[in-house]
VOMI-111372 format. One line per field, with one value per residue: x negated, y negated, z negated of N, C-alpha, C, O in turn; residue in one letter. Coordinates in nm, 2 decimals, decimal comma. Example, Ala and Ser with C-alpha at 12.3 -4.5 7.8 and 13.67 -1.06 7.14 Angstrom:
! residues 2
neast -1,32  -1,28 $
nnorth 0,57  0,22 $
nup -0,78  -0,71 $
caeast -1,23  -1,37 $
canorth 0,45  0,11 $
caup -0,78  -0,71 $
ceast -1,32  -1,29 $
cnorth 0,33  0,00 $
cup -0,78  -0,79 $
oeast -1,42  -1,34 $
onorth 0,33  -0,11 $
oup -0,85  -0,80 $
res a  s $
//
This chain:
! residues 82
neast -0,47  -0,54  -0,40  -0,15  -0,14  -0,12  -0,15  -0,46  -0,55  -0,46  -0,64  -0,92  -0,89  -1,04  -0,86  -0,72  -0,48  -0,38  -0,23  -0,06  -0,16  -0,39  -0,53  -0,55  -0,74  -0,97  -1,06  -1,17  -0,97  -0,72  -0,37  -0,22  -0,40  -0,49  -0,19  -0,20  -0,40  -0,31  -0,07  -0,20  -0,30  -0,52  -0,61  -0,47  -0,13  0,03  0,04  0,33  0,53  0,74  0,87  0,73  0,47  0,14  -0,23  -0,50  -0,83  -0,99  -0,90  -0,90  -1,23  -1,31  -1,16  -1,30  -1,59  -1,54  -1,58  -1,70  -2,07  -2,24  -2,46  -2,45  -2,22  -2,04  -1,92  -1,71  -1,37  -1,35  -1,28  -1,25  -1,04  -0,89 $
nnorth -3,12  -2,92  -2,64  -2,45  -2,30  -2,05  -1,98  -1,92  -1,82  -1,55  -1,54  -1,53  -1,43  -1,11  -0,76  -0,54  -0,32  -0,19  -0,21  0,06  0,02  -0,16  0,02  0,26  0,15  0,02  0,28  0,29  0,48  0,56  0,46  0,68  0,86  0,85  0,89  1,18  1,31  1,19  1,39  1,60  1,62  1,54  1,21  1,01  0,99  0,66  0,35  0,20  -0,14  -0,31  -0,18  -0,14  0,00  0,06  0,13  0,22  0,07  0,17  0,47  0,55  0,46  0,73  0,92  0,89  0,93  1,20  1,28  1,51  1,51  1,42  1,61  1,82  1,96  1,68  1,52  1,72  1,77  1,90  1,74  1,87  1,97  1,78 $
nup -0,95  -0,65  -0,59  -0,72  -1,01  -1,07  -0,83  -0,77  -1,01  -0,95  -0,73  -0,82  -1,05  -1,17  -1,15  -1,30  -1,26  -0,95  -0,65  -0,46  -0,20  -0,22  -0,40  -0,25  -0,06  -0,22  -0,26  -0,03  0,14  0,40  0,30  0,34  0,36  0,03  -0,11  -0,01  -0,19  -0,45  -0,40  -0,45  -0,70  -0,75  -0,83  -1,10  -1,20  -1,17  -1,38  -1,50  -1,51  -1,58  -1,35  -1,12  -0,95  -1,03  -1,06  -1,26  -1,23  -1,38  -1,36  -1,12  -1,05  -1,21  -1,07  -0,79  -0,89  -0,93  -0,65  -0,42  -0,30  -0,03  -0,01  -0,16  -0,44  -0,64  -0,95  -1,14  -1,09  -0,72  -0,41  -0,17  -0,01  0,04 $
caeast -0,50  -0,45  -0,36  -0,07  -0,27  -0,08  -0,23  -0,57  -0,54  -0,45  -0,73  -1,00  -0,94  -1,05  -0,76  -0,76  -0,40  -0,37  -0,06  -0,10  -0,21  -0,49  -0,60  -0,64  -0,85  -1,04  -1,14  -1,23  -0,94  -0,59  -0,30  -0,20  -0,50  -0,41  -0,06  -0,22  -0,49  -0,21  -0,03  -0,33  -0,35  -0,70  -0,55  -0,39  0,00  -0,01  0,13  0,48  0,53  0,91  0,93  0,65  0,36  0,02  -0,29  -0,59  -0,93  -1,08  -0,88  -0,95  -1,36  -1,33  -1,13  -1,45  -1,70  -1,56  -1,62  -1,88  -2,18  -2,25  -2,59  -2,40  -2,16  -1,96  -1,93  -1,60  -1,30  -1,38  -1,20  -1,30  -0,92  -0,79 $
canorth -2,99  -2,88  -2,56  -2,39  -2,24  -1,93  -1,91  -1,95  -1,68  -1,45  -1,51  -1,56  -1,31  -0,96  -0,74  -0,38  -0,26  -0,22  -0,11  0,16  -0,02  -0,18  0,10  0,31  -0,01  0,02  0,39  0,39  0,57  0,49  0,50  0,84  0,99  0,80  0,99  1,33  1,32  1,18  1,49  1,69  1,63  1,43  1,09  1,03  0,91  0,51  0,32  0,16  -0,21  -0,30  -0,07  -0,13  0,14  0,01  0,23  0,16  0,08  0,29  0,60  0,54  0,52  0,85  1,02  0,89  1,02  1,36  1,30  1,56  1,44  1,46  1,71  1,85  1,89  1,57  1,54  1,69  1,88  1,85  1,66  1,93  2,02  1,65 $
caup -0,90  -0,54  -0,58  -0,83  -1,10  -1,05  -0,66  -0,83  -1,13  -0,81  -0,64  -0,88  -1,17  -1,17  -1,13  -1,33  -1,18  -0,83  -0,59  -0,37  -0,05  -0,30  -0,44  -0,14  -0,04  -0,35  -0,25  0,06  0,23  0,38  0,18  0,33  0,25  -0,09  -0,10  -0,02  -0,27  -0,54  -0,50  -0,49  -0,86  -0,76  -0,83  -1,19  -1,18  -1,20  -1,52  -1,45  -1,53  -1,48  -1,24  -1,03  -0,99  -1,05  -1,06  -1,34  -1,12  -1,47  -1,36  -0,98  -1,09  -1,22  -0,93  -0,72  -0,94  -0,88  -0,50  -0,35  -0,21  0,13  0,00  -0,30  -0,56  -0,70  -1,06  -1,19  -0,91  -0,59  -0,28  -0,07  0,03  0,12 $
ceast -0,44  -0,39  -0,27  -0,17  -0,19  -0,16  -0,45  -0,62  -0,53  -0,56  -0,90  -1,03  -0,94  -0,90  -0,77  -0,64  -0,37  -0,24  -0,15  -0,13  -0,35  -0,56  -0,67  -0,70  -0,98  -1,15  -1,17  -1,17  -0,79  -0,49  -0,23  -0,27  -0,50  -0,28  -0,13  -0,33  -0,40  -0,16  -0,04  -0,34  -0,45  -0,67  -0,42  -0,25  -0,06  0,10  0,25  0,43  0,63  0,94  0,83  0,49  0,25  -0,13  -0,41  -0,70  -1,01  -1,06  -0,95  -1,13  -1,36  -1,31  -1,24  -1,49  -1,70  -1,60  -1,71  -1,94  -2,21  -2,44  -2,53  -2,27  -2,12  -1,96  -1,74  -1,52  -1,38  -1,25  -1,17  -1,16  -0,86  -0,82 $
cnorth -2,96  -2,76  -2,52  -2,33  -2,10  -1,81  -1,86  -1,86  -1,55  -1,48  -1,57  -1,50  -1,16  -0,86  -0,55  -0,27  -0,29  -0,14  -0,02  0,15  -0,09  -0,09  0,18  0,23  0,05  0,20  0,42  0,46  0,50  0,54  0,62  0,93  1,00  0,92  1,16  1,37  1,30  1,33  1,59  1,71  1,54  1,30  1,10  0,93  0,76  0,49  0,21  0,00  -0,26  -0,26  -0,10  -0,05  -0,01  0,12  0,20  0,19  0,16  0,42  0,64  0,58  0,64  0,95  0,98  0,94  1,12  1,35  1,40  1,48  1,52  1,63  1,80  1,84  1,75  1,63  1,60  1,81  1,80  1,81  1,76  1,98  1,90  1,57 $
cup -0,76  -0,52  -0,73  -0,88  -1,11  -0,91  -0,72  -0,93  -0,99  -0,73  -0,68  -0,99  -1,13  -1,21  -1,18  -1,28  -1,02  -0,76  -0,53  -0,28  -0,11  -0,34  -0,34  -0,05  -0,09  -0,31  -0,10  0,18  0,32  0,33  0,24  0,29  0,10  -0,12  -0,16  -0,15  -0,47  -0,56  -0,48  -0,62  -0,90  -0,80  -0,98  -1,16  -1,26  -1,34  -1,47  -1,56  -1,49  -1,37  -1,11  -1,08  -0,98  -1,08  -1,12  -1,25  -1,24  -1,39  -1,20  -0,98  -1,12  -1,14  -0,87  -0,75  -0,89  -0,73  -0,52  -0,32  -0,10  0,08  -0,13  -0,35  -0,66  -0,85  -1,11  -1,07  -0,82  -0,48  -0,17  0,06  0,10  0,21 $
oeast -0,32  -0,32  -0,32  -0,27  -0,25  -0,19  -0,52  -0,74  -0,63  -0,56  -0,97  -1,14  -0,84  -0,84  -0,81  -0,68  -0,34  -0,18  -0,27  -0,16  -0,44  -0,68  -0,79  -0,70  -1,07  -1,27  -1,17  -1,23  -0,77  -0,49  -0,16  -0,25  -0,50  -0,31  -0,11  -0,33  -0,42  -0,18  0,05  -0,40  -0,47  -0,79  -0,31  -0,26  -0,14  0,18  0,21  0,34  0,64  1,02  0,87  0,43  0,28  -0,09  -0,47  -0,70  -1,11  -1,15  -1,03  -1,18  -1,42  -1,39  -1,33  -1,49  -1,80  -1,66  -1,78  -1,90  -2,21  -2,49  -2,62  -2,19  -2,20  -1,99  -1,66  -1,58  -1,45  -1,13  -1,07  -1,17  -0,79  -0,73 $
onorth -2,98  -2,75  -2,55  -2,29  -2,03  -1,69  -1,76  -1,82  -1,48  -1,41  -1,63  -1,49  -1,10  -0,90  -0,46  -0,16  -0,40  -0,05  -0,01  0,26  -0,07  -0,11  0,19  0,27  0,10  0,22  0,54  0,51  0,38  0,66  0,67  1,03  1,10  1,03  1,22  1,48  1,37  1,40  1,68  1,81  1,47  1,25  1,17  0,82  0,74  0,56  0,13  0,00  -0,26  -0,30  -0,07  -0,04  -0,12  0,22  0,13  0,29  0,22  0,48  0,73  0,69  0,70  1,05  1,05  1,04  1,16  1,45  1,40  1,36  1,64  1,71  1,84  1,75  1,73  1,74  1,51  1,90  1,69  1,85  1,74  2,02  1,92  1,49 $
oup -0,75  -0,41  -0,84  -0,82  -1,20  -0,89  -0,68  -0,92  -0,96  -0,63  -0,60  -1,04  -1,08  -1,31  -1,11  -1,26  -0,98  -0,81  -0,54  -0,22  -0,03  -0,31  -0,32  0,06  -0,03  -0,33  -0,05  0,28  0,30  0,31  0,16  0,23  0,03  -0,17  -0,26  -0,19  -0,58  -0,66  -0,49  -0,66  -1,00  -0,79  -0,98  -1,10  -1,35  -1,39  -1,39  -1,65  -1,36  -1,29  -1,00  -1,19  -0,93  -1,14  -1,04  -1,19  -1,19  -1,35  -1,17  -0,93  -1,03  -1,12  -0,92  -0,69  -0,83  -0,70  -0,62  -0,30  -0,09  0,16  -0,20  -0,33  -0,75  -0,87  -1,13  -1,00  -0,83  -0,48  -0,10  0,17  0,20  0,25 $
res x  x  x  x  x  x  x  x  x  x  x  x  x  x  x  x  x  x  x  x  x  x  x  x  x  x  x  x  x  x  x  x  x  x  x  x  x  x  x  x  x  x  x  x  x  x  x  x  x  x  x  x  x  x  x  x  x  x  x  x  x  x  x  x  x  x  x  x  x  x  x  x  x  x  x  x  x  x  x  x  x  x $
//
């Protein structure tokens, strides 16, 4: 094998916790807009894993959903403040 099978699992398996520079990746924004939307309430607190944050790409899908739409109401709160 030419690569460690660790480098390989990282860069080959789907990944359901993300850090905070990942996540606000993941939506779209950057991680200040990240930040302010966190503690807006719009963004649920991440789940700790010895002491490092992580943030479920389930809970993240859901904070999107609520987005507005550019013609409309979003499903859920709205963004409209951040």
């Amino acid at each position: 094998m030419t690569r460690p099978l660790s480098r390989i699992r990282a860069t080959s398996l789907p990944r359901r916790g993300l850090s905070r520079e990942e996540a606000a990746v993941y939506l779209g924004v950057s991680p200040g807009t990240f930040d302010k939307l966190r503690h807006a309430g719009q963004i649920d607190t991440p789940r700790v894993i010895g002491g490092r944050k992580l943030w479920d790409i389930r809970d993240l899908d859901i904070a999107f959903d609520s987005l507005p739409r550019e013609d409309g109401p979003g499903i859920g709160s709205s963004w409209d403040d951040a």
